[in-house]
LOBA-629781 format. One record per residue: residue in one letter; x, y, z of N, C-alpha, C in turn. Coordinates in steps of 0.02 Angstrom, whole numbers, plus 32768, in hexadecimal, padded with zeros to 4 digits. Example, Ala and Ser with C-alpha at 12.3 -4.5 7.8 and 13.67 -1.06 7.14 Angstrom:
REM LOBA-629781
a82947EE4818682677F1F818682947F5B8186/s82827F90816282AC7FCB816582858002818A/
This chain:
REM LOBA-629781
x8A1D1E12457889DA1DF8457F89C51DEF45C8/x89F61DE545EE89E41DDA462D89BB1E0D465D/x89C61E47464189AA1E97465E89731E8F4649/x89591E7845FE89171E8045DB88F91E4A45FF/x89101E12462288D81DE0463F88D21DEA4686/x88FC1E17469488E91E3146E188A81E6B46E4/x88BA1E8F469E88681ECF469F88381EA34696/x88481E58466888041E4B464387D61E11469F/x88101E0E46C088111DEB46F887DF1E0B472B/x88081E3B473B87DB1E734759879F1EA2474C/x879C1EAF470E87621EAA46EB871C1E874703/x873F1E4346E887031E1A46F886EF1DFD4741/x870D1E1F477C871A1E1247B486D51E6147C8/x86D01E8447AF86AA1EB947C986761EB3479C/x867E1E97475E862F1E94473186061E5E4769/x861B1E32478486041E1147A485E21E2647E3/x86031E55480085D51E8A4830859E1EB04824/x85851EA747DA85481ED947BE85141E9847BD/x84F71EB347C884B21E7647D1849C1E5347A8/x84981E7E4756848A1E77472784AE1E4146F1/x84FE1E30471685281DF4471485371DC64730/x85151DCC4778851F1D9347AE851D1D3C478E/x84DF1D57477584C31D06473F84F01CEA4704/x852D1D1746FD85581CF346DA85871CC8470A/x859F1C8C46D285DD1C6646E1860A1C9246D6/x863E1C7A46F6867F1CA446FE86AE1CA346AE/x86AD1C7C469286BB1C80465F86951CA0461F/x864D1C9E464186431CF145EE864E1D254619/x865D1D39466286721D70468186AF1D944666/x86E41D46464087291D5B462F87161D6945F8/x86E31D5A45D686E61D5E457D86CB1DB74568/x86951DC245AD86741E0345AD86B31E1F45A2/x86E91E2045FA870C1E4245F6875B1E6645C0/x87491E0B4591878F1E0C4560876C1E2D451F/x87341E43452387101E7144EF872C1EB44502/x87081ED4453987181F0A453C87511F304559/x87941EF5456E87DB1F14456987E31F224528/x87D31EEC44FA87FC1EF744BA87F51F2E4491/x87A31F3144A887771F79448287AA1FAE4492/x87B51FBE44D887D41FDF44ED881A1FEC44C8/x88531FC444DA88821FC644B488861FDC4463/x88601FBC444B88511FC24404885720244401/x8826203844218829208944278867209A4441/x88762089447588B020AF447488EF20914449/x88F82065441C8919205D43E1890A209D43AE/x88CB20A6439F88B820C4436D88BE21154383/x88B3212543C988B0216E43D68922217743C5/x893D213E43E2898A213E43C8899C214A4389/x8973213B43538984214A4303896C217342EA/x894821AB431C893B21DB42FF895C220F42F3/x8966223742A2898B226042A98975229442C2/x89CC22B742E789CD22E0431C898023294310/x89632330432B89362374432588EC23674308/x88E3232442F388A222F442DD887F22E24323/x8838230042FB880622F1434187FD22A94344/x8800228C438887EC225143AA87A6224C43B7/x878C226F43A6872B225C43AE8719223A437C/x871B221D434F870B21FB4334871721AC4347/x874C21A8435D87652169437A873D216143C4/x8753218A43DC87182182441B86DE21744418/x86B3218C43E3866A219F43E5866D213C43C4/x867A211C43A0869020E04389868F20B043B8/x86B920C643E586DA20924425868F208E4458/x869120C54469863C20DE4489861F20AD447E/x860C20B6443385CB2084441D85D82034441A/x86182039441F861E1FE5440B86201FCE4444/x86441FEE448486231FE744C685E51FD244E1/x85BC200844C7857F200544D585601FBF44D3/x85631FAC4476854D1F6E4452855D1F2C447E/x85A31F2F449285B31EE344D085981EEA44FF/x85881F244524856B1F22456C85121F0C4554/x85111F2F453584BF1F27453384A91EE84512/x84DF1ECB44DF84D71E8844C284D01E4C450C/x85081E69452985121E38456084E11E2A4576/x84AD1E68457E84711E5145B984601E2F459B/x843C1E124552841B1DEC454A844F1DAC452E/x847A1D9E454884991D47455D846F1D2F457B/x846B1CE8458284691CBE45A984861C8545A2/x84B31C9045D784E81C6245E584D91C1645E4/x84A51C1E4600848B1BB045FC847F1B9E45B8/x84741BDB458384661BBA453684B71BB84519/x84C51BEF4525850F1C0844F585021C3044C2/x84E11C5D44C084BE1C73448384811C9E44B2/x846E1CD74476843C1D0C446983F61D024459/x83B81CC6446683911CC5443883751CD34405/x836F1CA343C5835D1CB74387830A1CE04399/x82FE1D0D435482C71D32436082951D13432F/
């Protein structure tokens, strides 16, 4: 675990360099970042159980999107509520 909290560490050490995260506390910086190690890992678990000669695009095209969904969810945090506003 110690390797996984050094990416999720560093991670959130450069999301913080994008402007668009500055306005977070450092702790949803770690939560951003403990999203999308795991996303990560998770795929490459799953690209590991694939049997040998089985296309990996499907898993990718998956990971992609669920990617996508946290980054873009993220933007609309705000950290001073804790929460997404209801619509």
């Amino acid at each position: 675990h110690g390797e996984i909290r050094r990416f999720v560490a560093e991670l959130a050490e450069d999301l913080h360099k994008w402007p668009a995260y500055q306005r977070f506390p450092a702790e949803d910086l770690v939560m951003l970042a403990d999203l999308v190690v795991n996303t990560v890992i998770h795929l490459a678990l799953d690209l590991l159980a694939l049997p040998y000669g089985e296309d990996e695009n499907e898993q990718i095209s998956r990971t992609t999107k669920q990617l996508r969904l946290i980054m873009l969810g993220a933007m609309a945090w705000q950290p001073d509520k804790g929460a997404v506003p209801a619509e």
